[in-house]
MARNUDREN-517479 format. One record per residue (C-alpha): x, y, z; residue in one letter. Coordinates in steps of 0.05 Angstrom, whole numbers. Layout:
% residues N
PT | X | Y | Z | A
...
END
This chain:
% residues 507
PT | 2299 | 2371 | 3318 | X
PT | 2277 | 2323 | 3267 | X
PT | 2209 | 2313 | 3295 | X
PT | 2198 | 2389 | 3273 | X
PT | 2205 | 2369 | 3205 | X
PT | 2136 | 2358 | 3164 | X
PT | 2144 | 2308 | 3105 | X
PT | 2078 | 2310 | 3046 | X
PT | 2083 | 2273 | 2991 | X
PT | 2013 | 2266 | 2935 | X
PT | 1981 | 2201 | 2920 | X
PT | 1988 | 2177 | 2858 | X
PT | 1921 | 2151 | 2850 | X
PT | 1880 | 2200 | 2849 | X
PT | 1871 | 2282 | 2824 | X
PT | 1889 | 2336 | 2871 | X
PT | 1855 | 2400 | 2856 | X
PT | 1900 | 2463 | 2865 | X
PT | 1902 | 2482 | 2943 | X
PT | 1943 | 2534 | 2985 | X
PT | 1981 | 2511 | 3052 | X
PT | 2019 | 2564 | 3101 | X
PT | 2074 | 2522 | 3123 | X
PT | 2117 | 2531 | 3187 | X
PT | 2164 | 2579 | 3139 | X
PT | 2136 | 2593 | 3065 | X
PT | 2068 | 2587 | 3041 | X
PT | 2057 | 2550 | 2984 | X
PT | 2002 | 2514 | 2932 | X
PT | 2004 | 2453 | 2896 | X
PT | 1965 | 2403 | 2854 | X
PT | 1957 | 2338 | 2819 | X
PT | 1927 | 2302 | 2762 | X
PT | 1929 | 2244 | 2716 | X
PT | 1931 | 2239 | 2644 | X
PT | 1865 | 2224 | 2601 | X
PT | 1883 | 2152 | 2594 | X
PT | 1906 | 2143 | 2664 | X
PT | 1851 | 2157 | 2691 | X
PT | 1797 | 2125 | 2638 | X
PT | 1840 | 2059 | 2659 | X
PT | 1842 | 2068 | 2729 | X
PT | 1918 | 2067 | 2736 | X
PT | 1969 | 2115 | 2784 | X
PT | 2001 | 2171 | 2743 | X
PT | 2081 | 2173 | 2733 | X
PT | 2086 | 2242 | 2771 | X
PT | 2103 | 2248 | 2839 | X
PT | 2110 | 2307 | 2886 | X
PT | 2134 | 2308 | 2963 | X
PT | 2149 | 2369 | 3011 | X
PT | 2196 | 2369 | 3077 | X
PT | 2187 | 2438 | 3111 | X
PT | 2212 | 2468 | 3173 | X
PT | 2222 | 2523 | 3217 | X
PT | 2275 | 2551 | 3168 | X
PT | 2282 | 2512 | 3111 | X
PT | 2237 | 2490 | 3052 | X
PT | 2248 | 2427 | 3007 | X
PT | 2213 | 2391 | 2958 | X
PT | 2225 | 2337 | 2894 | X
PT | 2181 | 2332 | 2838 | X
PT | 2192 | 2275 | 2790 | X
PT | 2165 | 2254 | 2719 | X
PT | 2168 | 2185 | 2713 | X
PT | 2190 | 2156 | 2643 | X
PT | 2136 | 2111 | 2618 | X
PT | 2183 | 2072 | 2569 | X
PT | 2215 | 2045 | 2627 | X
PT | 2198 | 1997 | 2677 | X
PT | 2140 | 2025 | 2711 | X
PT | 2166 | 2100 | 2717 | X
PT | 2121 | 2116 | 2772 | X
PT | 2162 | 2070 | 2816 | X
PT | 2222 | 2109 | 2799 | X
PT | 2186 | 2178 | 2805 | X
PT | 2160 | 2148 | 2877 | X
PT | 2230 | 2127 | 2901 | X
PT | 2269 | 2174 | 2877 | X
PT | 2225 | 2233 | 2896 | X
PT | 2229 | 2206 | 2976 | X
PT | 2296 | 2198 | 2971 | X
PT | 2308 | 2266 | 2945 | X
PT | 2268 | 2308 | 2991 | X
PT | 2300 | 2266 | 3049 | X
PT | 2374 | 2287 | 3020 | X
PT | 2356 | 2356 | 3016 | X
PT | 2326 | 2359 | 3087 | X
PT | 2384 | 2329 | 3113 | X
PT | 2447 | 2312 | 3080 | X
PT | 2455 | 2379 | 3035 | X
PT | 2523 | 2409 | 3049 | X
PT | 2517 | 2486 | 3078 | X
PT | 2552 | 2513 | 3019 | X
PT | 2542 | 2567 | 2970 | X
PT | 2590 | 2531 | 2906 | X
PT | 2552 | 2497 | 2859 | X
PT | 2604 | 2456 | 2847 | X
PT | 2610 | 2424 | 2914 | X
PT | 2531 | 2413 | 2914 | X
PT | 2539 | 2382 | 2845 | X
PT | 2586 | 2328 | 2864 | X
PT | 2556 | 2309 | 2931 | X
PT | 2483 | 2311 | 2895 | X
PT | 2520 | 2264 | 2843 | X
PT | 2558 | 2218 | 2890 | X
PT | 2491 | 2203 | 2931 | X
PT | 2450 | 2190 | 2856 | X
PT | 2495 | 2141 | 2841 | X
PT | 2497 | 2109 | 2897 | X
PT | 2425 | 2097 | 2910 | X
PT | 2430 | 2048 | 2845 | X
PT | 2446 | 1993 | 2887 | X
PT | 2371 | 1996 | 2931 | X
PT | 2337 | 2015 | 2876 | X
PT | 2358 | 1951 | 2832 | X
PT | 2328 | 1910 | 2893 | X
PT | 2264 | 1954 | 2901 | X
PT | 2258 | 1939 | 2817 | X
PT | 2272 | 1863 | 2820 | X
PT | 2221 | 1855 | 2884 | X
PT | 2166 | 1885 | 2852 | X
PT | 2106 | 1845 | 2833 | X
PT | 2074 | 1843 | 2766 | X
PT | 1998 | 1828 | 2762 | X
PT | 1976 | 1762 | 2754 | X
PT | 1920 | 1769 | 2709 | X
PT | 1963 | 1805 | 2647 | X
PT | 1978 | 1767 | 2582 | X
PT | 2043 | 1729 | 2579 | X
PT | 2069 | 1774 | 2516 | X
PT | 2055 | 1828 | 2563 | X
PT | 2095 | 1805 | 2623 | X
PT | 2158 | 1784 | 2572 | X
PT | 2159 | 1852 | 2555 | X
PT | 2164 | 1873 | 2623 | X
PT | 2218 | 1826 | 2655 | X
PT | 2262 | 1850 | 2602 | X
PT | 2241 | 1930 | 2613 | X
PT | 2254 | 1910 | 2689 | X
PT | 2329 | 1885 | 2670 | X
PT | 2336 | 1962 | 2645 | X
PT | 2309 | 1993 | 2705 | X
PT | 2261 | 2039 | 2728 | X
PT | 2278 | 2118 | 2702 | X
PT | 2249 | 2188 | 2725 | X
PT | 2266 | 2255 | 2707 | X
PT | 2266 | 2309 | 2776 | X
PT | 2270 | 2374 | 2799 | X
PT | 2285 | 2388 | 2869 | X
PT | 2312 | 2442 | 2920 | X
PT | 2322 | 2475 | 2991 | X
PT | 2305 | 2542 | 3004 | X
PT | 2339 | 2575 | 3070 | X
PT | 2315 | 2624 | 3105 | X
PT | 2360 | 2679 | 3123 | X
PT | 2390 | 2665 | 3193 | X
PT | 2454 | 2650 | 3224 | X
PT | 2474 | 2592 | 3180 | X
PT | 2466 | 2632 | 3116 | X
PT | 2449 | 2717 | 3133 | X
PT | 2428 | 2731 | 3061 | X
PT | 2392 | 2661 | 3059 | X
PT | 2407 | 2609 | 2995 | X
PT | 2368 | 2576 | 2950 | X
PT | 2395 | 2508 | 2918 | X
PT | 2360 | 2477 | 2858 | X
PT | 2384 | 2416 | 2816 | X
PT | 2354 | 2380 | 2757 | X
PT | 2352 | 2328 | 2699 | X
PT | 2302 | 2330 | 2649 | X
PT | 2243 | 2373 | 2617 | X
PT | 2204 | 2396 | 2681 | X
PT | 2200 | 2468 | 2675 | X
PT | 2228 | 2505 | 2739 | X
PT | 2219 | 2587 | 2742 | X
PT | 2251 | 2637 | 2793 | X
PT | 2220 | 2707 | 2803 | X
PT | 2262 | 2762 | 2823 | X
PT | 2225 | 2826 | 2857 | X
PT | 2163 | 2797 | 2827 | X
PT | 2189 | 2820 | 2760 | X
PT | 2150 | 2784 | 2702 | X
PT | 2214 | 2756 | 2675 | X
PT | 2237 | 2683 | 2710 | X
PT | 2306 | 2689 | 2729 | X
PT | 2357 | 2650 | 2684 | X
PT | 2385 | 2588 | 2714 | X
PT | 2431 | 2568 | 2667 | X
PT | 2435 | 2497 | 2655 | X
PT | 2390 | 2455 | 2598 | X
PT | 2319 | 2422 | 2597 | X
PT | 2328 | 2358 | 2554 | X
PT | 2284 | 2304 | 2554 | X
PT | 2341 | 2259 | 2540 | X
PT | 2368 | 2270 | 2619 | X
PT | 2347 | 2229 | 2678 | X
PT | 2360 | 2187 | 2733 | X
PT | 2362 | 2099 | 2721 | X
PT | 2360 | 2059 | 2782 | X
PT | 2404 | 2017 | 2748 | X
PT | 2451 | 2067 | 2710 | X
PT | 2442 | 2126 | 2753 | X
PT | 2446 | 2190 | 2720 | X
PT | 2432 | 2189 | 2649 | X
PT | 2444 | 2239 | 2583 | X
PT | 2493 | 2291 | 2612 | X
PT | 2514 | 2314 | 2687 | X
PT | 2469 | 2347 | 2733 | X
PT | 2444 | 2414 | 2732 | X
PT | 2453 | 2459 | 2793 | X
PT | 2438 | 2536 | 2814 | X
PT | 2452 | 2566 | 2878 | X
PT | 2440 | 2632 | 2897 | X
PT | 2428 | 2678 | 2959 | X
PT | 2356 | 2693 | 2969 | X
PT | 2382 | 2773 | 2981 | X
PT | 2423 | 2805 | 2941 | X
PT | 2443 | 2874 | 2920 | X
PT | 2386 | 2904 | 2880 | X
PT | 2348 | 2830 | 2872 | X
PT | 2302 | 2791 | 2924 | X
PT | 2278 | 2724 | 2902 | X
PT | 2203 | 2729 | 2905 | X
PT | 2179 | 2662 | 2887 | X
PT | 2195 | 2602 | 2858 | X
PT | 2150 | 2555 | 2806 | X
PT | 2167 | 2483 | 2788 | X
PT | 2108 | 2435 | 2743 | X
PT | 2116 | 2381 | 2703 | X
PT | 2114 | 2379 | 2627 | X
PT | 2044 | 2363 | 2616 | X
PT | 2029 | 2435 | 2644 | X
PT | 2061 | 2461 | 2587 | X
PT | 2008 | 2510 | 2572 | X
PT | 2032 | 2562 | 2631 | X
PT | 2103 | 2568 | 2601 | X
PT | 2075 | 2633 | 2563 | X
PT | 2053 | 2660 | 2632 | X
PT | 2082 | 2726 | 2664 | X
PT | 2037 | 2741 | 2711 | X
PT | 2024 | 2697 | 2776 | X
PT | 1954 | 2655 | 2757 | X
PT | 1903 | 2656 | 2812 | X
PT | 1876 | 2582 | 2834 | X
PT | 1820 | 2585 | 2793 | X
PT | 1859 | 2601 | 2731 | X
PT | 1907 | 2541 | 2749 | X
PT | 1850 | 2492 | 2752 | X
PT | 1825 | 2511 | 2686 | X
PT | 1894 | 2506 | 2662 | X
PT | 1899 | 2438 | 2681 | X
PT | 1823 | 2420 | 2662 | X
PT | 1834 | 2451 | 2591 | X
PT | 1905 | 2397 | 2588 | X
PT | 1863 | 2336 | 2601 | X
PT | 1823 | 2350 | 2543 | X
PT | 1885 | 2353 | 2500 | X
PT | 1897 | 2297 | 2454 | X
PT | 1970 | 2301 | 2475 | X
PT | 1939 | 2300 | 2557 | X
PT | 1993 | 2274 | 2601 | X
PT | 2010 | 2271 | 2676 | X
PT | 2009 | 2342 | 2727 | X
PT | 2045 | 2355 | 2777 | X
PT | 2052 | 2425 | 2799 | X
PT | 2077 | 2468 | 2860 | X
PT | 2084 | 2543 | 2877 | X
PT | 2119 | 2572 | 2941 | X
PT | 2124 | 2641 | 2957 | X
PT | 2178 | 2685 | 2992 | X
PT | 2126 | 2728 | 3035 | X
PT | 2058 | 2729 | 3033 | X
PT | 2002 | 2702 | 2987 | X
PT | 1980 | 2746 | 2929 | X
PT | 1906 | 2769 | 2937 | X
PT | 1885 | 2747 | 2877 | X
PT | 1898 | 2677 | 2887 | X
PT | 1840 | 2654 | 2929 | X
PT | 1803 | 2715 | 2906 | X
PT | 1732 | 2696 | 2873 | X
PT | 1745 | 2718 | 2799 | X
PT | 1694 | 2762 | 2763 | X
PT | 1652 | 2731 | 2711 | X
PT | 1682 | 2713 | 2646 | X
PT | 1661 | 2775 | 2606 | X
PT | 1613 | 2760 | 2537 | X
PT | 1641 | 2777 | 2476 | X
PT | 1596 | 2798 | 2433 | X
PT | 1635 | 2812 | 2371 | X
PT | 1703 | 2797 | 2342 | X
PT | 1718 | 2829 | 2274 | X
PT | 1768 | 2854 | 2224 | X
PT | 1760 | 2917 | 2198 | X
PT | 1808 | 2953 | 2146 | X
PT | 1864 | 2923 | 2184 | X
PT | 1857 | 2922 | 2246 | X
PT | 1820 | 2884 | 2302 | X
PT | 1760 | 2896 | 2337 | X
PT | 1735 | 2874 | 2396 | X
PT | 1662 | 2886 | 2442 | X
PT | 1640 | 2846 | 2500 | X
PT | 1579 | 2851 | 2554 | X
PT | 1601 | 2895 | 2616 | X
PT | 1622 | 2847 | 2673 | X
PT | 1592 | 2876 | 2746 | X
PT | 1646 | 2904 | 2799 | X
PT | 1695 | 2898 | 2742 | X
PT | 1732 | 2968 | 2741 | X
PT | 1770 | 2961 | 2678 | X
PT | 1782 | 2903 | 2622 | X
PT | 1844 | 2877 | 2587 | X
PT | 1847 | 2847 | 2519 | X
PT | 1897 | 2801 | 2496 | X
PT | 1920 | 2787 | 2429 | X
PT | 1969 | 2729 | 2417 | X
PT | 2002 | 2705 | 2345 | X
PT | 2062 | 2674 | 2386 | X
PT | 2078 | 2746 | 2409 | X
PT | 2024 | 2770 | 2465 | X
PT | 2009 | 2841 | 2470 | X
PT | 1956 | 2865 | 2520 | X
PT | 1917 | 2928 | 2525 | X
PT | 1877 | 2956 | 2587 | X
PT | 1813 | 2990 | 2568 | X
PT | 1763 | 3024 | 2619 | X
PT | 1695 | 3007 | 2561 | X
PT | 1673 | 2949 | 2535 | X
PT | 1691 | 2955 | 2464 | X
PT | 1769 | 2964 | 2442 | X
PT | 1798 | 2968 | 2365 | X
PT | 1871 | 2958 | 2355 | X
PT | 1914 | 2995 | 2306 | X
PT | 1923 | 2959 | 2233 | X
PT | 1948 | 2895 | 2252 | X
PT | 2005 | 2857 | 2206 | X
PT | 1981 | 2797 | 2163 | X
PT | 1980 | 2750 | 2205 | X
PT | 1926 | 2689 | 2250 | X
PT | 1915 | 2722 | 2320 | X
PT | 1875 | 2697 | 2383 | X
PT | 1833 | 2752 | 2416 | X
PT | 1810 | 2738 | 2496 | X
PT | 1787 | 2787 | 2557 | X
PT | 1781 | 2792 | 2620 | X
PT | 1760 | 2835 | 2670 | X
PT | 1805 | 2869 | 2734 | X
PT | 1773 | 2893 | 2808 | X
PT | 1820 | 2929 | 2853 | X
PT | 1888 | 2890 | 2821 | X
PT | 1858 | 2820 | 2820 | X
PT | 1846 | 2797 | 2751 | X
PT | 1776 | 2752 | 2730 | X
PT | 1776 | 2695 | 2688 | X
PT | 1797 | 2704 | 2608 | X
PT | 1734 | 2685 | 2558 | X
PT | 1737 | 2645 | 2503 | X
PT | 1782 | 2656 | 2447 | X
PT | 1766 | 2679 | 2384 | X
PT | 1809 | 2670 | 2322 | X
PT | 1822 | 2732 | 2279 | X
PT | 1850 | 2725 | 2208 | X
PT | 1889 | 2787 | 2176 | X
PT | 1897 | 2778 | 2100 | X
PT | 1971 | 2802 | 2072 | X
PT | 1958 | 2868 | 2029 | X
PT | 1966 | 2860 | 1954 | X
PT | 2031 | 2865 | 1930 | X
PT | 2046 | 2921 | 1888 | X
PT | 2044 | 2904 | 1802 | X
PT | 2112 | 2938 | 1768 | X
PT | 2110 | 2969 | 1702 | X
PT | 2148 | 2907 | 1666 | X
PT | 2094 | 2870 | 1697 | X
PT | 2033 | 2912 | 1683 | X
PT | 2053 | 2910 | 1603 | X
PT | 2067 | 2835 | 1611 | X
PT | 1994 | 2826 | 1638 | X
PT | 1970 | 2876 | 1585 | X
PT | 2000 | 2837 | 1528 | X
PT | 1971 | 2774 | 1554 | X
PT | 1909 | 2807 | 1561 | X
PT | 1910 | 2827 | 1489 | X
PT | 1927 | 2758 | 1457 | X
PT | 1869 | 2733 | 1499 | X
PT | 1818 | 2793 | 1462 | X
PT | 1849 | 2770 | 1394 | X
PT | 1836 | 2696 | 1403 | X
PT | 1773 | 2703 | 1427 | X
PT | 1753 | 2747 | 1365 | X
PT | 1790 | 2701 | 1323 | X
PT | 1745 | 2646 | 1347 | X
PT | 1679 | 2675 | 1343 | X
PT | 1691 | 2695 | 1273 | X
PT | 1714 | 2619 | 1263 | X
PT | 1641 | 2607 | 1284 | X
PT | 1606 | 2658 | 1249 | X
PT | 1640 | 2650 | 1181 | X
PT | 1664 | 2571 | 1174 | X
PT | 1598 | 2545 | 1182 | X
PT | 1568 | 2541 | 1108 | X
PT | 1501 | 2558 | 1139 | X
PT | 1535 | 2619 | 1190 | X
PT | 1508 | 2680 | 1180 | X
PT | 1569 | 2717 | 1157 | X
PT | 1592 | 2659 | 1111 | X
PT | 1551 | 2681 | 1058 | X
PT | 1578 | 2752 | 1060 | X
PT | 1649 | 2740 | 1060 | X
PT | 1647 | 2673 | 1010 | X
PT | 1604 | 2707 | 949 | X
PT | 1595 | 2658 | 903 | X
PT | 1628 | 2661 | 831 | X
PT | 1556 | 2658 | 773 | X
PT | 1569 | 2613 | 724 | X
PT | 1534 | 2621 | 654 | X
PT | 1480 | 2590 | 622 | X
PT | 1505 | 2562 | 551 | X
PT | 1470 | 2577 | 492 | X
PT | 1467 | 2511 | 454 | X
PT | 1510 | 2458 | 442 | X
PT | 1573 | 2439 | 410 | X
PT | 1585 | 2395 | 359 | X
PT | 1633 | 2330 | 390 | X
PT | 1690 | 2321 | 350 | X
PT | 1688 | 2256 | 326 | X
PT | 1763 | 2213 | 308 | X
PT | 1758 | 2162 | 259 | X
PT | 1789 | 2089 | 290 | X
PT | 1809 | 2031 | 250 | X
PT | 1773 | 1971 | 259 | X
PT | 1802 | 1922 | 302 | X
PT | 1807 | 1871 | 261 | X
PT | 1848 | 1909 | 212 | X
PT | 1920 | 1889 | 217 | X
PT | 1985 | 1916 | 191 | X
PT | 2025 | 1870 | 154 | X
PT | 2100 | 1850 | 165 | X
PT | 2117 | 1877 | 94 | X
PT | 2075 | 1934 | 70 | X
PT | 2058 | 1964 | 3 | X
PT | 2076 | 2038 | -9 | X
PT | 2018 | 2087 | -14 | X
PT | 2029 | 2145 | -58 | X
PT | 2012 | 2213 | -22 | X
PT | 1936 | 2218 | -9 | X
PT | 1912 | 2293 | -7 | X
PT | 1857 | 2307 | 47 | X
PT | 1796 | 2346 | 27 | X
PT | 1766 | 2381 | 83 | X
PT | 1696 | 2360 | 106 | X
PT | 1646 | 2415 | 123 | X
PT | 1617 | 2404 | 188 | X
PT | 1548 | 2402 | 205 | X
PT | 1509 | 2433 | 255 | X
PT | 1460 | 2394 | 278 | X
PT | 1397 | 2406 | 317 | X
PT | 1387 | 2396 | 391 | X
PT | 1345 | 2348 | 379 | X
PT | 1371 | 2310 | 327 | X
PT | 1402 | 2242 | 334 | X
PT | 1461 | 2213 | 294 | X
PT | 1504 | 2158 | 273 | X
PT | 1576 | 2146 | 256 | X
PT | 1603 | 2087 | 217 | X
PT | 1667 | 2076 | 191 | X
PT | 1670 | 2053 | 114 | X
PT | 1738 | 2022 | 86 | X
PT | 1728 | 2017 | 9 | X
PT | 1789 | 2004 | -21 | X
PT | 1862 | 1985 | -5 | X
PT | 1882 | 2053 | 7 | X
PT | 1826 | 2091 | 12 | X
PT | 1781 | 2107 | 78 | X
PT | 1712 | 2131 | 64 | X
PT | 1681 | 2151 | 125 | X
PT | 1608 | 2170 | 120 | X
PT | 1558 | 2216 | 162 | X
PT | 1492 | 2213 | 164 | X
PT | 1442 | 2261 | 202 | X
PT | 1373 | 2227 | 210 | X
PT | 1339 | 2286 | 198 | X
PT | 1389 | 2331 | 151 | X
PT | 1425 | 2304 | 78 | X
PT | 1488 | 2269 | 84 | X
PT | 1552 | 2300 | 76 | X
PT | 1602 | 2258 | 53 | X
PT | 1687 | 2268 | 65 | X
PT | 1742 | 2240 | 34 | X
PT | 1797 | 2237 | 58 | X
PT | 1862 | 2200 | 45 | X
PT | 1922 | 2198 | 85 | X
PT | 1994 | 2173 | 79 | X
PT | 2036 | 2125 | 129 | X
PT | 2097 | 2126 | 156 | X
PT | 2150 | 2117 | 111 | X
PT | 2182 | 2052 | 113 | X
PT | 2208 | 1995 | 61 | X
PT | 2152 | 1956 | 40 | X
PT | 2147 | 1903 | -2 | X
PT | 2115 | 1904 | -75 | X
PT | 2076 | 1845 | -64 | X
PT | 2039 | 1856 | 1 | X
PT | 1975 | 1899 | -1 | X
PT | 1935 | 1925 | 61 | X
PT | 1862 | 1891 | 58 | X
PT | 1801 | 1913 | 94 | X
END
């Protein structure tokens, strides 16, 4: 009975382009590739994917190796073997989760024991740097890690009349269940962590193990297919429809470009037969010849595609919406604000072409809506603004003493033209070398007699000198050069004080 078994496991070492193989009891597709890096250095990938398939039964293991660790595609290989052996084999014929959990568990844990010899035996390459191998010996005293998912389908039969389905994980690899080839994957329950995986020195790592089990059959539900790829296919998570070859393999080509490119692993089995559309030739990609925003909404025109019988556009902004359209132009309805991604494709009898290329589409938010309070806010504003512009180009215009308003608005104040010339007044002074004595003699009363002034001519010139002729007389004399001399007297009388009989003021 064992020799009826087939066991297929996928190098490591090389890519694997997506292929379909009818097995014994399921069909089913798989492929394979290596990261960017990987394969610019020439090195295996981490992923690993093996198949045991009978008469009745299906089982597979696909496992993620954890670079961090030491060498994770030796735990990806090893565990992977050992896993799809176990499920062939050793799987208890029950329909509790439970029981599957703890035998799954109890076998995990026990394969530590090989594994830590399979990790200490293998040989490092001779030619590497020493800092390099350092770093390895103590990676190797950690242990080799892989994250899996794995699983047995039965067939219905005597054993199980409805049939079962068992599927266990630990880790991030995505794992999708179709029911009545609805476009929603069945829920598993369980979680997807990065964090969870398998040591071949600790054994199961970052929680317990994650198991569903199910009949194939039930009331109302038929399990249709099944999907299981690793993380670096990331890009058909959004998926709902069942991707032809063709679109798989671009899939996978457009993830090796990525910056973030990382290992593939991928695998497909379906409960009946194989879709028609996936080894169909696809249509051409259809041309788009314009992508555009118009008032709102989207709009969309593309070449016709020949044998293509109607078109469907996709729109995606994180939410995808679709539309089916029998022309080859399409407008949407206004769209919210929002960045969208625009792609088409074309359809022939229920077997979808290729998408195009995506075009970005940009939908502005509308204006928001300016209150009253706000509108007489921006009209005050706007008035200060008016006022202190006008204020400044008056500043120009007038402070300038050349500006051509300055002259206008700062009028000038005439100032008139005398008619001749005032006489100065002239105050006597004492000579300086006059001097007061300490003891002074008393001056009777002197009366002044006025002195007429004269008027002299503009052109005249004259001289003033001072005359003292007598002890208490000042005789001051002025004389016009060109007019008679006028002569004052005038006598004056000092501050009363107590002088002394026998002092007298001399000249």
């Amino acid at each position: 009975m064992a020799g009826r078994y087939h066991t297929q496991s996928v190098p490591q070492d090389r890519e694997l382009p997506v292929q379909v193989v009818r097995g014994q009891a399921l069909a089913y597709r798989f492929a394979y590739a290596r990261s960017a890096d990987t394969r610019a250095s020439g090195d295996i990938g981490q992923d690993y994917l093996a198949v045991r398939e009978g008469p009745q039964t299906f089982a597979f293991a696909l496992c993620d190796g954890v670079s961090q660790s030491f060498y994770g595609d030796l735990a990806a290989r090893y565990l992977g073997d050992a896993l799809a052996a176990w499920l062939g084999e050793r799987l208890p014929p029950a329909m509790v989760p439970e029981t599957v959990r703890t035998a799954l568990t109890t076998h995990l844990q026990g394969m530590t024991g090989p594994a830590t010899e399979v990790v200490q035996r293998y040989p490092l390459p001779r030619d590497i740097p020493p800092v390099l191998r350092d770093v390895l010996e103590e990676k190797r005293t950690l242990g080799s890690e892989s994250t899996f998912v794995c699983g047995r389908i039965d067939l219905p039969g005597a054993d199980f009349p409805a049939g079962r389905i068992v599927l266990a994980w630990m880790g991030d690899s995505r794992l999708r269940l179709w029911m009545d080839d609805d476009a929603r994957a069945a829920s598993l329950g369980g979680v997807f962590e990065t964090a969870q995986r398998w040591s071949s020195r600790r054994g199961l790592v970052g929680g317990t193990l994650n198991v569903y089990v199910a009949p194939l059959q039930a009331t109302g539900q038929r399990v249709s297919r099944l999907m299981t790829y690793s993380d670096g296919l990331a890009a058909l998570d959004t998926w709902k429809e069942d991707p032809s070859n063709h679109a798989v393999q671009n899939l996978i080509a457009r993830a090796g470009e990525a910056a973030t490119s990382d290992d593939i692993s991928f695998l497909e089995v379906w409960l009946g037969p194989v879709p028609a559309h996936i080894e169909a030739v696809p249509l051409p990609v259809p041309l788009l010849l314009e992508v555009a925003l118009r008032e709102g909404r989207i709009r969309a025109a593309w070449r016709p595609v020949p044998g293509a019988q109607r078109y469907q556009v996709e729109v995606r902004d994180g939410e995808v919406r679709t539309w089916d359209v029998t022309g080859t132009d399409w407008e949407s309805l206004e769209m919210p604000p929002g960045e969208y991604r625009l792609r088409v494709r074309a359809w022939r009898d229920e077997v979808p072409g290729e998408w195009s290329e995506e075009r970005q589409v940009s939908v502005p938010p509308l204006p928001k809506p300016v209150s009253a309070l706000r509108k007489w806010r921006l009209g005050c504003v706007a008035a200060m603004l008016a006022l202190l512009v006008l204020a400044g180009v008056l500043a120009i215009l007038t402070l300038p003493v050349n500006g051509p308003l300055h002259k206008f608005i700062f009028v000038p104040t005439p100032i008139p033209t005398p008619t001749g010339m005032e006489s100065p007044i002239v105050t006597p002074a004492l000579s300086p070398t006059n001097a007061l004595s300490p003891i002074a003699t008393p001056i009777p009363p002197v009366t002044d007699t006025p002195m007429p002034t004269p008027i002299p001519s503009p052109t005249e010139t004259s001289t003033y000198t001072p005359t003292v002729t007598s002890k208490s007389t000042l005789v001051m004399t002025y004389t016009p050069t060109s007019s008679p001399v006028v002569t004052g007297t005038s006598t004056s009388s000092p501050p009363t004080e107590e002088p002394t009989p026998t002092e007298t003021l001399t000249p």
